[in-house]
DSSP file (Angstrom, degrees, kcal/mol; ACC not computed):
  #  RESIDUE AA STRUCTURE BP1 BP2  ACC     N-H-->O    O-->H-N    N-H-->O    O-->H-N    TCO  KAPPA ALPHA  PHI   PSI    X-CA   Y-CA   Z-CA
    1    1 A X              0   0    0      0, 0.0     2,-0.1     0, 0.0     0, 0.0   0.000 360.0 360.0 360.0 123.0  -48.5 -137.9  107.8
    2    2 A X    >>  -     0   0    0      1,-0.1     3,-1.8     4,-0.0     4,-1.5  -0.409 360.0-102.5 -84.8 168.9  -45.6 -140.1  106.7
    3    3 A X  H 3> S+     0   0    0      1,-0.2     4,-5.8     2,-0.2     5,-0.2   0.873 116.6  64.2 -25.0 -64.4  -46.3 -143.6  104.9
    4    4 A X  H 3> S+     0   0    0      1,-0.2     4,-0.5     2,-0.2    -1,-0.2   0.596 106.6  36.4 -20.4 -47.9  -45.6 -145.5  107.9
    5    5 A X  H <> S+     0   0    0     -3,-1.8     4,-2.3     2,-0.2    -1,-0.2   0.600 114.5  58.1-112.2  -9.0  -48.5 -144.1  110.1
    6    6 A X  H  X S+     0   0    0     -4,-1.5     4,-2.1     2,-0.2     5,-0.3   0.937 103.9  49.2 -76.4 -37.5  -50.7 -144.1  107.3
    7    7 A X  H  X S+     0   0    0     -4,-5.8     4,-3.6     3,-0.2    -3,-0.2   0.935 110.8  50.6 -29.0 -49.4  -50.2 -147.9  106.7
    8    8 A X  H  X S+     0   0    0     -4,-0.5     4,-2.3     2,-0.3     5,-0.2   0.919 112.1  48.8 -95.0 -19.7  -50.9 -148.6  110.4
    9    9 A X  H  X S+     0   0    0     -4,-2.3     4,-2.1     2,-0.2    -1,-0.2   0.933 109.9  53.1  -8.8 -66.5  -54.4 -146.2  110.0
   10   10 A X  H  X S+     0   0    0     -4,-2.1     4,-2.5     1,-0.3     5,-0.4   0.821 110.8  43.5 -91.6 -52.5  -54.9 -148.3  107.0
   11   11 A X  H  X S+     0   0    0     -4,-3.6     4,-3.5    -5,-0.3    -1,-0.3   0.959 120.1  43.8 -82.4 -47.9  -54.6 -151.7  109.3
   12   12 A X  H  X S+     0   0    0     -4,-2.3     4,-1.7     1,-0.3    -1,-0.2   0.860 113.8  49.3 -60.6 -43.3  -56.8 -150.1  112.0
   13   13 A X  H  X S+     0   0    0     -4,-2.1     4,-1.6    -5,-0.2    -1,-0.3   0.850 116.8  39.7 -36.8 -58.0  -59.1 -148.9  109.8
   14   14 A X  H  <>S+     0   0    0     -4,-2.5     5,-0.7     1,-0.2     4,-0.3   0.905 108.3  58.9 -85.1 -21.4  -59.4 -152.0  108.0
   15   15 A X  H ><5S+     0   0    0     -4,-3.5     3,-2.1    -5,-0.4    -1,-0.2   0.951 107.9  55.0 -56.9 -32.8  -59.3 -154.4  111.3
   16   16 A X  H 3<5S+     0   0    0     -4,-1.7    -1,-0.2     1,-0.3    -2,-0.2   0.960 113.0  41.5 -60.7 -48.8  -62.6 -152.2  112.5
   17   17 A X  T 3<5S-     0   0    0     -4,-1.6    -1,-0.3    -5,-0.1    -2,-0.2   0.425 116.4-120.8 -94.1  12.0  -64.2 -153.0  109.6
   18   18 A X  T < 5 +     0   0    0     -3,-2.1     2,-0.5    -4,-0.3    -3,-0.2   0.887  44.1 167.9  55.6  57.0  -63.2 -156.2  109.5
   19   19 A X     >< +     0   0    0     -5,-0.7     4,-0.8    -8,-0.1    -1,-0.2  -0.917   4.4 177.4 -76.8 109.6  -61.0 -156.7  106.0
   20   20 A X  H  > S+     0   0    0     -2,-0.5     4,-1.2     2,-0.2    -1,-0.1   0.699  81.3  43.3-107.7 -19.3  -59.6 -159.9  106.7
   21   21 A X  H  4 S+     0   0    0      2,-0.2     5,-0.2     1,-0.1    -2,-0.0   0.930 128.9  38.2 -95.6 -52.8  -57.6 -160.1  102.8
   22   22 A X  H >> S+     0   0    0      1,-0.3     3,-2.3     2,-0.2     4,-2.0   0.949 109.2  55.9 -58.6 -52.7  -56.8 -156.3  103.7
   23   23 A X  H 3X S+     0   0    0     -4,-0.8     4,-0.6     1,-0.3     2,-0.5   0.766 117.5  38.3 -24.1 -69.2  -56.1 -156.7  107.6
   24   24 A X  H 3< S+     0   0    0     -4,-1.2    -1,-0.3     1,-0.3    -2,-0.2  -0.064 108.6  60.7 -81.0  34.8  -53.1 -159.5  106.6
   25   25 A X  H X> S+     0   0    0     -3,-2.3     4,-0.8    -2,-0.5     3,-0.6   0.575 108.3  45.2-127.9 -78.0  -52.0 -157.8  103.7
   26   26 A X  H 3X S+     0   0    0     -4,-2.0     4,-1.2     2,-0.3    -2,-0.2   0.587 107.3  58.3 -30.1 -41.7  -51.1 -154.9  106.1
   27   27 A X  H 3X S+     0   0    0     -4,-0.6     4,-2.2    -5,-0.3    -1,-0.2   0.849  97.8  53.0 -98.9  -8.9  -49.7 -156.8  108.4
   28   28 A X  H <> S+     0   0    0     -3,-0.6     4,-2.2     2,-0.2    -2,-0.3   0.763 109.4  52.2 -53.7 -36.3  -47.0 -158.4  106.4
   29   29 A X  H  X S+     0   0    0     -4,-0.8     4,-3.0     2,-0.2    -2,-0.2   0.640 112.4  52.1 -97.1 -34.3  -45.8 -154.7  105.2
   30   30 A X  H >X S+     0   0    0     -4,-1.2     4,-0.9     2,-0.1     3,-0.6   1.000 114.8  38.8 -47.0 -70.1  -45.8 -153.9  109.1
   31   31 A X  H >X S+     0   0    0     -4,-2.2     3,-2.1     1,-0.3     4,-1.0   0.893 109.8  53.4 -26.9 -89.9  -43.8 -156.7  109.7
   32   32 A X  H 3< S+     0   0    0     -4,-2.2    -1,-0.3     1,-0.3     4,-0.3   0.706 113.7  59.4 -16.6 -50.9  -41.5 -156.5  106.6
   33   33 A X  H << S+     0   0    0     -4,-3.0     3,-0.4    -3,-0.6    -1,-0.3   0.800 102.2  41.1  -2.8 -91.4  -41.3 -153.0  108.4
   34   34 A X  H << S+     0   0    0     -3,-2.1    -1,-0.2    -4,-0.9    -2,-0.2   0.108 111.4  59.5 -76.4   4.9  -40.1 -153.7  111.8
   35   35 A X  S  X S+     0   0    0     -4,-1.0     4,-1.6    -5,-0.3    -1,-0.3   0.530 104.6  52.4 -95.0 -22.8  -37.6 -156.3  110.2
   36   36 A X  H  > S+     0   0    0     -3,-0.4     4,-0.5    -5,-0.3    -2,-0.2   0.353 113.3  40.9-124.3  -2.5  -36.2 -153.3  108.2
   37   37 A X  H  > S+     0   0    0      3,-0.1     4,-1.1     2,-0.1    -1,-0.2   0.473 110.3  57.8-118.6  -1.5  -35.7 -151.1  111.4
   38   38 A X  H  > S+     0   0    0      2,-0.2     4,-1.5     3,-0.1    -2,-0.2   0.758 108.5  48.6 -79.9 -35.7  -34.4 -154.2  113.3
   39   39 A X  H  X S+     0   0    0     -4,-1.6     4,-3.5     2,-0.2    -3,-0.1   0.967 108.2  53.5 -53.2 -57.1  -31.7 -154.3  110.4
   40   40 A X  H >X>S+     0   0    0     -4,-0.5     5,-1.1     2,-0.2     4,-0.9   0.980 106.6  51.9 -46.2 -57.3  -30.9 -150.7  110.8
   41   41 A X  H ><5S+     0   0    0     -4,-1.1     3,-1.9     1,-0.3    -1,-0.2   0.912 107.2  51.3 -57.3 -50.4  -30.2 -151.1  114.6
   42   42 A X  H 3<5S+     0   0    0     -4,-1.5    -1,-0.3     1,-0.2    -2,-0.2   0.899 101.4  62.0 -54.0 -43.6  -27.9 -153.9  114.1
   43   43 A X  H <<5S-     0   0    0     -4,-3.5    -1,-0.2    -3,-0.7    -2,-0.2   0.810 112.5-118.1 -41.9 -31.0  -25.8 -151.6  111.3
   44   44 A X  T <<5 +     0   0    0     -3,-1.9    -3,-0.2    -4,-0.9    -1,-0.1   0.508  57.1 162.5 104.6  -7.6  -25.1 -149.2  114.2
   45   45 A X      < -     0   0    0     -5,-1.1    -1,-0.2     1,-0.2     3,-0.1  -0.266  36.8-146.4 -87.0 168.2  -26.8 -146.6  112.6
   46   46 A X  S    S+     0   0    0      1,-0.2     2,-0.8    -3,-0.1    -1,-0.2   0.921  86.4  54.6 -97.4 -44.6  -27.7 -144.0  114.9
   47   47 A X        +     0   0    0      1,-0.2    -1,-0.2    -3,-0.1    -2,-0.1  -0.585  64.5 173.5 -65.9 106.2  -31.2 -142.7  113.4
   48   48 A X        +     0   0    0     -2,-0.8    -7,-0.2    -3,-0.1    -1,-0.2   0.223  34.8 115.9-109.0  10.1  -33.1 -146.1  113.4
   49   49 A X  S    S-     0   0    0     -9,-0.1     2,-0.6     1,-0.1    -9,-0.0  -0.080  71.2-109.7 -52.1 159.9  -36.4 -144.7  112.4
   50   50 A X        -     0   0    0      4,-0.0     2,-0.2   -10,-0.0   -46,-0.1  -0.976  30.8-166.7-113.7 133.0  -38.0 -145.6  109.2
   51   51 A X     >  -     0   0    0     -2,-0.6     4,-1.9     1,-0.2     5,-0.2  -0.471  38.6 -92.1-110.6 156.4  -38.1 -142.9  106.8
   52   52 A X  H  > S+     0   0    0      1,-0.3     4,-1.2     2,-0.2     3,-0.5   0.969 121.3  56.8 -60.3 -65.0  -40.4 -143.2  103.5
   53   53 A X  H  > S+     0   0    0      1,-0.2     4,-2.0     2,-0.2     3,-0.4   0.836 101.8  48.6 -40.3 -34.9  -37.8 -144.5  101.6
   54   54 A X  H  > S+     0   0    0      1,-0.2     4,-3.2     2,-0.2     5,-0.3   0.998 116.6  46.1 -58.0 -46.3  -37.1 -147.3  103.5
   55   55 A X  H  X S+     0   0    0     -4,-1.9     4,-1.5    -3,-0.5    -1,-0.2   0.722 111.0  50.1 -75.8 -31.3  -40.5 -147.9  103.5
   56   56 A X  H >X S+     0   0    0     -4,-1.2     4,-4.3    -3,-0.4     3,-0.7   0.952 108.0  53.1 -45.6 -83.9  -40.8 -147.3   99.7
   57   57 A X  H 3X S+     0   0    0     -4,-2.0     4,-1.6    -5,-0.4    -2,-0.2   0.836 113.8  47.7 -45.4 -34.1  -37.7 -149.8   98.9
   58   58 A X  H 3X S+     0   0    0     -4,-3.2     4,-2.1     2,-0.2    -1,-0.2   0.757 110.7  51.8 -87.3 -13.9  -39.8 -152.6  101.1
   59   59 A X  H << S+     0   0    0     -4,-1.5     4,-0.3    -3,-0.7    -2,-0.2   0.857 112.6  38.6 -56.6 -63.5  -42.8 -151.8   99.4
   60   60 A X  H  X S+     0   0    0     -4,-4.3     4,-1.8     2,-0.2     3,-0.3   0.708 114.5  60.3 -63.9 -25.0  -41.5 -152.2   95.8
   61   61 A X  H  X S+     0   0    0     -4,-1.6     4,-1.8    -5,-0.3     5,-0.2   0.978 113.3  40.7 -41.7 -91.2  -39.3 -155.4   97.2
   62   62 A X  H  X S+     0   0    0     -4,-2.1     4,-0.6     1,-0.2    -2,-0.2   0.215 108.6  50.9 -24.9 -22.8  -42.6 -156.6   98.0
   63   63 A X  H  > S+     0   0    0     -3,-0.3     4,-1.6    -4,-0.3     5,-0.2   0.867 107.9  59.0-104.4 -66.6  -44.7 -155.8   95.1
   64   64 A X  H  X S+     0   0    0     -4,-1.8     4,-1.7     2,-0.2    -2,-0.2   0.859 108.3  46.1 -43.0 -39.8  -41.8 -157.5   93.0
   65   65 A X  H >X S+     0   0    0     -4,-1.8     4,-2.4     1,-0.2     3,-1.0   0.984 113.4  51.8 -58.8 -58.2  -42.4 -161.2   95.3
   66   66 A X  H 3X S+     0   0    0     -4,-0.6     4,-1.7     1,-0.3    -2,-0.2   0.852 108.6  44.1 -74.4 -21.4  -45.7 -160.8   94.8
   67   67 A X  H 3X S+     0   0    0     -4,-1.6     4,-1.2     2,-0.2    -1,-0.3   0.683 116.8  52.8 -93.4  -8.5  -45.8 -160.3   90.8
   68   68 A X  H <X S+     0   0    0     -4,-1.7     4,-2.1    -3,-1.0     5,-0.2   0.894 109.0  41.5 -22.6 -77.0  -43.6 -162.9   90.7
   69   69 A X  H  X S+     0   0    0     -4,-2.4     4,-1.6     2,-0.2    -2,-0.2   0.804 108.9  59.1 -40.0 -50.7  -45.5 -165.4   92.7
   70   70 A X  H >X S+     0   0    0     -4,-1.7     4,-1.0    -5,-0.3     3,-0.8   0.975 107.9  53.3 -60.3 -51.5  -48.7 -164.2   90.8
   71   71 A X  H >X S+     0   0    0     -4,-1.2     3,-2.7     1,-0.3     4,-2.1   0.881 114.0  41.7 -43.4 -67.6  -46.4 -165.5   87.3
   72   72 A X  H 3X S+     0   0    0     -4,-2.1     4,-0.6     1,-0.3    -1,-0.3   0.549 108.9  51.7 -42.0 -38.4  -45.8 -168.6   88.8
   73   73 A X  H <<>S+     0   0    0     -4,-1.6     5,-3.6    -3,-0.8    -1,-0.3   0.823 113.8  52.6 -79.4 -26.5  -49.3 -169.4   90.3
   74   74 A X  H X<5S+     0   0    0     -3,-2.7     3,-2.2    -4,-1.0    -2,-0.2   0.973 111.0  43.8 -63.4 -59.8  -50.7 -168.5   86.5
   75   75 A X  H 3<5S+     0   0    0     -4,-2.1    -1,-0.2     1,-0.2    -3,-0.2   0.865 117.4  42.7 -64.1 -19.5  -48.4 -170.9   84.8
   76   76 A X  T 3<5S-     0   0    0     -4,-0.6    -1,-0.2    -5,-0.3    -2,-0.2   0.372 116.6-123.2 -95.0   6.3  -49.0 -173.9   87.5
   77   77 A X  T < 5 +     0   0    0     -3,-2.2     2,-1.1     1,-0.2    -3,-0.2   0.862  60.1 145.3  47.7  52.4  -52.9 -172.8   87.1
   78   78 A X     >< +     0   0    0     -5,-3.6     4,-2.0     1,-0.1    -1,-0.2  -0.612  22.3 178.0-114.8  78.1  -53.8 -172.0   90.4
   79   79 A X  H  > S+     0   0    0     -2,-1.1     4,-3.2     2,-0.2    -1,-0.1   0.590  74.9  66.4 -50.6 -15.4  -56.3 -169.1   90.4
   80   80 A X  H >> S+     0   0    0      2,-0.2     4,-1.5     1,-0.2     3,-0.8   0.961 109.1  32.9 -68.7 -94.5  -56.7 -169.2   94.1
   81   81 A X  H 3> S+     0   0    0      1,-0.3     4,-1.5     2,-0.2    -2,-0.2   0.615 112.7  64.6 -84.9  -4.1  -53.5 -168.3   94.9
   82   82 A X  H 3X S+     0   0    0     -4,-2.0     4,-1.4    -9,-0.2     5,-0.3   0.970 108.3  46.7 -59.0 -60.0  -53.2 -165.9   91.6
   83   83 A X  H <X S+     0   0    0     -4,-3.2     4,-1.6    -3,-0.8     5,-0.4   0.867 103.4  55.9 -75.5  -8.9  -55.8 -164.0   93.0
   84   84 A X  H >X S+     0   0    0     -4,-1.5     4,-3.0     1,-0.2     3,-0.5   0.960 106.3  53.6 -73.2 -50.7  -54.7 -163.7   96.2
   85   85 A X  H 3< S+     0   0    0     -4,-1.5    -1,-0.2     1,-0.2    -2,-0.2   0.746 104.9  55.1 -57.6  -5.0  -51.8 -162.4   95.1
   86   86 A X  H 3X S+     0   0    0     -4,-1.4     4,-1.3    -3,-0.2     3,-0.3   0.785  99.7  58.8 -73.6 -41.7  -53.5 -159.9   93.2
   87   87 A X  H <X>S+     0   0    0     -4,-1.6     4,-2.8    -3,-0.5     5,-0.6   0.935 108.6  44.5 -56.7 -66.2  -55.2 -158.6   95.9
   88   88 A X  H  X5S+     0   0    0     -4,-3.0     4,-1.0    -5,-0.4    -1,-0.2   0.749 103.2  61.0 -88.4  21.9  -52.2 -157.8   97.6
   89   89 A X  H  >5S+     0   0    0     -5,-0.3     4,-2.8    -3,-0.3    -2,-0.2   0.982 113.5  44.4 -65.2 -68.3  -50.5 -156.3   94.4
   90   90 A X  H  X5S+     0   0    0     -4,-1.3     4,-1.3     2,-0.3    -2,-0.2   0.650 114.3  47.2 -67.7 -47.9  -53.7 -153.8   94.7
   91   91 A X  H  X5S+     0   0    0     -4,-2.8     4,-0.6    -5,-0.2    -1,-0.2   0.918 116.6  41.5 -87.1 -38.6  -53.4 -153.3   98.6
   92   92 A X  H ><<S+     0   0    0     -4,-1.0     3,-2.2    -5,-0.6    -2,-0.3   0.986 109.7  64.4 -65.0 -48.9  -49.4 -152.6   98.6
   93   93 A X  H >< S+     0   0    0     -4,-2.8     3,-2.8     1,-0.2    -3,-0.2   0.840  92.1  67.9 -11.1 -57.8  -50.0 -150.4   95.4
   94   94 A X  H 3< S+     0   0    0     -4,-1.3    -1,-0.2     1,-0.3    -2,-0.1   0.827  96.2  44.7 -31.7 -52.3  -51.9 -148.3   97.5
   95   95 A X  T << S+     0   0    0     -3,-2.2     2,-0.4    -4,-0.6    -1,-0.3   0.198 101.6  86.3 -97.9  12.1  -49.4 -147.1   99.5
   96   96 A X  S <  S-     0   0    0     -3,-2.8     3,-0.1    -4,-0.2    41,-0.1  -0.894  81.6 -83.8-117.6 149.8  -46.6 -146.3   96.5
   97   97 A X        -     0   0    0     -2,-0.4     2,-0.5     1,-0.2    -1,-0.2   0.445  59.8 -88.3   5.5 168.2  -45.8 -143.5   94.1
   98   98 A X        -     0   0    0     40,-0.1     2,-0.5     0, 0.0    -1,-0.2  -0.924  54.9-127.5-111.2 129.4  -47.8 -143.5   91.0
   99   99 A X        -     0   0    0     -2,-0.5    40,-0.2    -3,-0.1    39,-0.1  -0.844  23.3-106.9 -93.2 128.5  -45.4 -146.0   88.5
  100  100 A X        -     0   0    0     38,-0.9    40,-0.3    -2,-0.5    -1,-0.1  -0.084  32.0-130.7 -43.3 129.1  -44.4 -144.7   85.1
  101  101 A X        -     0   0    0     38,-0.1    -1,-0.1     1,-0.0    39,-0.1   0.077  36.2 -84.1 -70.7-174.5  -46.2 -146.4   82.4
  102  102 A X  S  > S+     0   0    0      2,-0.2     4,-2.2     3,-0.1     5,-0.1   0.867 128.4  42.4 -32.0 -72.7  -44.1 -148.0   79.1
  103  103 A X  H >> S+     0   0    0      2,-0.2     4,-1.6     1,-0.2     3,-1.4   0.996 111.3  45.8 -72.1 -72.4  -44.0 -145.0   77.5
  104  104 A X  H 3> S+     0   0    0      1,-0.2     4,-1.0     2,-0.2     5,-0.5   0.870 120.4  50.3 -64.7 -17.6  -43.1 -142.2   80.2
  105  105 A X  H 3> S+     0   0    0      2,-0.2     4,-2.5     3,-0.1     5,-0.5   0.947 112.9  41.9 -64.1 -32.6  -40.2 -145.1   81.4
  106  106 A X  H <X S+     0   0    0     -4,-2.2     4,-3.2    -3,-1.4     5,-0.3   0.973 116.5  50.9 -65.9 -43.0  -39.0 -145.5   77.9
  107  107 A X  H  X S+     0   0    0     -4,-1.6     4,-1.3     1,-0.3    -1,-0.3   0.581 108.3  52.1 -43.8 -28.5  -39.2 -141.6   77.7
  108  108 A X  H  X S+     0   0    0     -4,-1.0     4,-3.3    -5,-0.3     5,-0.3   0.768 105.2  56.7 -77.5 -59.5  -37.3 -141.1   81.0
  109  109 A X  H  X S+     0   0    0     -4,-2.5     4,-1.4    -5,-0.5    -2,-0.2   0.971 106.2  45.5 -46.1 -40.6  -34.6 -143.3   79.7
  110  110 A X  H  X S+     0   0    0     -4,-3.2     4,-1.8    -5,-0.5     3,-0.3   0.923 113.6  53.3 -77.0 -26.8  -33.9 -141.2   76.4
  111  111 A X  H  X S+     0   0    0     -4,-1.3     4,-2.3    -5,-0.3    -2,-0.2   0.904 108.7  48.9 -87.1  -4.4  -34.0 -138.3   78.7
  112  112 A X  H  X S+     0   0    0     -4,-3.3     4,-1.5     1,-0.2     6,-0.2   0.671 111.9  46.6 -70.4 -23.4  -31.3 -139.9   81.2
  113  113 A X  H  X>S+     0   0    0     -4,-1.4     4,-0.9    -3,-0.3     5,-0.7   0.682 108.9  55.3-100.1 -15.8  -29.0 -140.7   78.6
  114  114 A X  H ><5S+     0   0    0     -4,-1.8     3,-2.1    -5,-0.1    -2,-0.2   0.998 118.0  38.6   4.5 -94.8  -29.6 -137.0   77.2
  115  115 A X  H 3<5S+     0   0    0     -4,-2.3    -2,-0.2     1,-0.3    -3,-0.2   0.721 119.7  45.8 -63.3 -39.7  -28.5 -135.7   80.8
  116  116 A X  H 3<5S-     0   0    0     -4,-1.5    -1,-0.3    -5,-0.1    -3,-0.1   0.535  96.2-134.0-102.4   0.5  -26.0 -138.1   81.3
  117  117 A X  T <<5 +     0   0    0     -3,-2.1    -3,-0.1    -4,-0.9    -4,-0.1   0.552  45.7 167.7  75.6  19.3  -24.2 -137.9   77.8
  118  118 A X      < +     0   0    0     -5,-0.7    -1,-0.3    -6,-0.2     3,-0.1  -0.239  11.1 163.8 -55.6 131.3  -24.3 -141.9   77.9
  119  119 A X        +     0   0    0      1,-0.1     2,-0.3     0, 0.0    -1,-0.2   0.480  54.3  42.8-135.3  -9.3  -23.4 -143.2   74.4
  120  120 A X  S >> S-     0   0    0      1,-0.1     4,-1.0    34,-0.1     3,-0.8  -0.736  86.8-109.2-127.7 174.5  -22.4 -147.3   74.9
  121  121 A X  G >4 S+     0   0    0     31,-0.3     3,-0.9    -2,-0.3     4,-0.2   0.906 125.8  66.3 -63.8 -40.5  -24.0 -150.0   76.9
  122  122 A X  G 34 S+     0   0    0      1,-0.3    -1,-0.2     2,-0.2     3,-0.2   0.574  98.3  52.7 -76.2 -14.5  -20.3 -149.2   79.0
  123  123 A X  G <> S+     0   0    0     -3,-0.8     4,-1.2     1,-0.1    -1,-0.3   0.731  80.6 105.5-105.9 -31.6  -22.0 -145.6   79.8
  124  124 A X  H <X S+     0   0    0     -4,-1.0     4,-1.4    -3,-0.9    -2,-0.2   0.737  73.4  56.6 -14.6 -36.9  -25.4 -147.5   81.3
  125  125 A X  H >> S+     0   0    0     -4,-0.2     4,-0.9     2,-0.2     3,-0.8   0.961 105.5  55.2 -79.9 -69.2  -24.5 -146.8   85.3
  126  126 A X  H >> S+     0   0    0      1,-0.2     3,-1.0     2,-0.2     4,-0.7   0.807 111.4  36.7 -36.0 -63.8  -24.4 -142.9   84.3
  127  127 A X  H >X S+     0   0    0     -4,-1.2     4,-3.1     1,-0.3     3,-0.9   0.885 119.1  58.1 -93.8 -33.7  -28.2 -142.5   82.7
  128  128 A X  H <X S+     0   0    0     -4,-1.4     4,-1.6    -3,-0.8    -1,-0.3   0.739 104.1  45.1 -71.7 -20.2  -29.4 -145.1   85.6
  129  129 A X  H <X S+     0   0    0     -3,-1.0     4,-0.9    -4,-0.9    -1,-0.2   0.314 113.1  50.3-100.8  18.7  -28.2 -143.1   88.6
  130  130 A X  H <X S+     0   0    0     -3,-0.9     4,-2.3    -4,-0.7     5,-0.4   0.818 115.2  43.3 -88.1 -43.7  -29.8 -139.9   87.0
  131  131 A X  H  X S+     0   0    0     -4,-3.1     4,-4.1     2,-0.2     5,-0.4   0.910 115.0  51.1 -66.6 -37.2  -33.1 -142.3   86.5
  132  132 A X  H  X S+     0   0    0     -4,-1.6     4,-2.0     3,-0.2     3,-0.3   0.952 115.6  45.7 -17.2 -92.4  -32.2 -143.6   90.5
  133  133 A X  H  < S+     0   0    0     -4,-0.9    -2,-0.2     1,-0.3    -1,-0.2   0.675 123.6  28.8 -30.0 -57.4  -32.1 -139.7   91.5
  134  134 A X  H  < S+     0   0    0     -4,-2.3    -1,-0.3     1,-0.2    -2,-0.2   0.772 126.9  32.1-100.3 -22.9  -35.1 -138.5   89.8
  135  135 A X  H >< S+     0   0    0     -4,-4.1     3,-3.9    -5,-0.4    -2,-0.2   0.504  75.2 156.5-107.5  12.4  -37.8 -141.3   89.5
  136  136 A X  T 3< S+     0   0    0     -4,-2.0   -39,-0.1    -5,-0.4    -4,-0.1   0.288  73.5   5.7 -24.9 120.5  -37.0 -143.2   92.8
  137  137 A X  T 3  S+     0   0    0      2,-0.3    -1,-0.3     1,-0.1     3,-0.1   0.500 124.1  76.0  93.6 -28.0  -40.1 -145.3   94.1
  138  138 A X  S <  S+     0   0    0     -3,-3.9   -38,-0.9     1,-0.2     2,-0.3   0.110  85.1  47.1-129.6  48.8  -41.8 -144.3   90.9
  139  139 A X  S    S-     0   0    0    -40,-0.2     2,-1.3   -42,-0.0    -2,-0.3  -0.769  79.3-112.9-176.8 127.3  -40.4 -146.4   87.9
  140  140 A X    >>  -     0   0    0    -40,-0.3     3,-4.3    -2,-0.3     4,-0.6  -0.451  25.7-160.3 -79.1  98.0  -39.8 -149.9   87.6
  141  141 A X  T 34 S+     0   0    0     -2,-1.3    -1,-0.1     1,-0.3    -9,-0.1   0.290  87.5  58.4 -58.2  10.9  -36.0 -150.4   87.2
  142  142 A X  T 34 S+     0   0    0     -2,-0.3    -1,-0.3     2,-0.1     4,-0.3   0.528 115.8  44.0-100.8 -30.8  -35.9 -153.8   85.7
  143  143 A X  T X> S+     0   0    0     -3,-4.3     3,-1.0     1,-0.2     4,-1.0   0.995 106.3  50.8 -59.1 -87.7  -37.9 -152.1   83.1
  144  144 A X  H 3X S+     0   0    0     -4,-0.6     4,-2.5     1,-0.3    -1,-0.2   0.715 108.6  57.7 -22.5 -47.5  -36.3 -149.1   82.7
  145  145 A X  H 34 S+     0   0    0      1,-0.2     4,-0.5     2,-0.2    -1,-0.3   0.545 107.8  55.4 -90.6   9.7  -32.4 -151.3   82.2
  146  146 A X  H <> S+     0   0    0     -3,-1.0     4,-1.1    -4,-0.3    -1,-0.2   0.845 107.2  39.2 -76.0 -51.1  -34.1 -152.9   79.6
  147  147 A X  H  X S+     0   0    0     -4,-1.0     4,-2.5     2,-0.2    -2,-0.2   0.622 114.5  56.2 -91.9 -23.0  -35.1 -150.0   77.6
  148  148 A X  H  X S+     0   0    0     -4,-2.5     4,-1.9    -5,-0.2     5,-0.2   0.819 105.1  49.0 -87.4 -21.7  -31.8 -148.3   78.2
  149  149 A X  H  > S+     0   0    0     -4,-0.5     4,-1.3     2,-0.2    -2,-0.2   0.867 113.8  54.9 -81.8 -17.1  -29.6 -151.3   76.8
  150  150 A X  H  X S+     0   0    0     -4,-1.1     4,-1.7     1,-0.2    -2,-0.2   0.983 114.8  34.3 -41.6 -69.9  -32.2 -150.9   73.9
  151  151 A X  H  < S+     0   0    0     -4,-2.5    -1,-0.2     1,-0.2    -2,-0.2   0.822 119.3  50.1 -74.1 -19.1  -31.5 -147.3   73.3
  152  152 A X  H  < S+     0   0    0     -4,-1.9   -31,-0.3    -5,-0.1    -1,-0.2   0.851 102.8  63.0 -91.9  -7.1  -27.8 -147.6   74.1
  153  153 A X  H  <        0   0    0     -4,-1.3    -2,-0.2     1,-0.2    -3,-0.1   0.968 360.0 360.0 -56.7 -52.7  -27.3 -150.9   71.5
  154  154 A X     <        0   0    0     -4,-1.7    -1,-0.2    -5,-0.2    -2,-0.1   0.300 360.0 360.0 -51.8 360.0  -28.2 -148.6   68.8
């Protein structure tokens, strides 16, 4: 079962049971979806399915809005809409990769610049499309270019 048909489970599932946070949580990631295979069709491409990666890339797109948004509701103090955006941090979560803690990112980064023989800030693209290649989906990459101009500064 790809992502895709487990999501719309996950919306049937929760519309039976009446999850109204979950239900519309679910159907935004549909949405987002069918936006993202209505793009493909306009490219031309000829496989206009959604594949887990797409589904993956619109997922972490999303999860990034929403932890955004969450900052933003904290500093202007509006716990209402912090926690709703927490709530759907929690319900998109669901449906991703397990994400690399601190440690196993910064620890992926020394071993990408290892594997990619990266020695200057100038070398950065090289140790990032080995981390692309191997953690895809499962490491946050704002993160991750952080910790590699750290280790490549030195």
């Amino acid at each position: 079962m790809n992502l895709l048909d487990k999501i719309n489970a996950q919306l049937k599932e929760s519309a039976l049971k009446q999850y109204k946070d979950k239900v519309l949580t679910l159907r935004l990631i549909v949405s987002a979806l069918k936006d993202k295979e209505i793009e493909k069709r306009g490219t031309g491409a000829k496989d206009t399915s959604i594949k887990d990666e797409d589904v993956i890339a619109v997922l972490n797109k999303m999860l990034k809005q929403r932890r955004e948004s969450l900052e933003i509701y904290k500093k202007a103090a509006r716990n209402d809409l912090a926690e709703k955006e927490d709530k759907e941090i929690n319900i998109i979560q669901e449906f991703l990769p397990k994400q690399l803690d601190d440690n196993e990112t910064k620890k992926a980064c020394e071993n990408a610049i290892k594997d990619s023989g990266a020695t200057s800030i100038k070398d950065m693209g090289k140790a990032m499309a080995i981390l692309k290649s191997k953690y895809s989906g499962s490491i946050d990459f704002s993160k991750a270019g952080a910790f590699l101009k750290e280790l490549l500064s030195k």
